[in-house]
C-alpha positions in Angstrom: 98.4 94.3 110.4 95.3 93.9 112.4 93.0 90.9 112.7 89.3 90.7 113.9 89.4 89.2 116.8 92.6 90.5 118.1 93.4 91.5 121.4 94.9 95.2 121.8 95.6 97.8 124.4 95.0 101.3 123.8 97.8 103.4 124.1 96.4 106.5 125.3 94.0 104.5 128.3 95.8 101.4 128.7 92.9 99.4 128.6 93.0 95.8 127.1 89.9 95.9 123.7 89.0 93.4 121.0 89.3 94.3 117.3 85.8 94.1 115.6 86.7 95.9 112.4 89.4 97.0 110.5 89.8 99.6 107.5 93.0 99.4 106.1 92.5 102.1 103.2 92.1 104.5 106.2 94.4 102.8 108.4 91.7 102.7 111.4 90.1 99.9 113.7 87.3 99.7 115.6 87.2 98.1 119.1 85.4 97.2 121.7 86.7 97.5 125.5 85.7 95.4 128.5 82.3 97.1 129.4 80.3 96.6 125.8 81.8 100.1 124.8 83.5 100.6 121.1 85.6 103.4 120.0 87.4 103.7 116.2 90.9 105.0 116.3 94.0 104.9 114.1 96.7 102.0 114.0 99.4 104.2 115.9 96.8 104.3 118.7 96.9 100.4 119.7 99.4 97.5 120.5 98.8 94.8 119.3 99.5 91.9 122.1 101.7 88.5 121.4 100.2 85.6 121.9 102.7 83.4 124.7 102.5 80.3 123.1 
């Protein structure tokens, strides 16, 4: 499951975006990439990335 504040790349552009929202009854998240953009897609649509601790 998804977190605000989690760091993601987009499948489709594989650019690196921060979760700001998250619907779970729809399965969607909204994010926002690099340059102030946002853009709301499914779950199956990001990665979420590890942390490398």
């Amino acid at each position: 499951m998804f977190e605000v504040k989690d760091i993601v790349t987009v499948n489709h552009n594989k650019e690196v975006a921060k979760v700001v929202t998250v619907n779970a009854r729809y399965s969607q998240i909204e994010v926002q990439y690099n340059d102030g953009s946002y853009e709301v897609m499914g779950f199956h649509k990001v990665t979420k990335q590890e942390d490398d601790k």
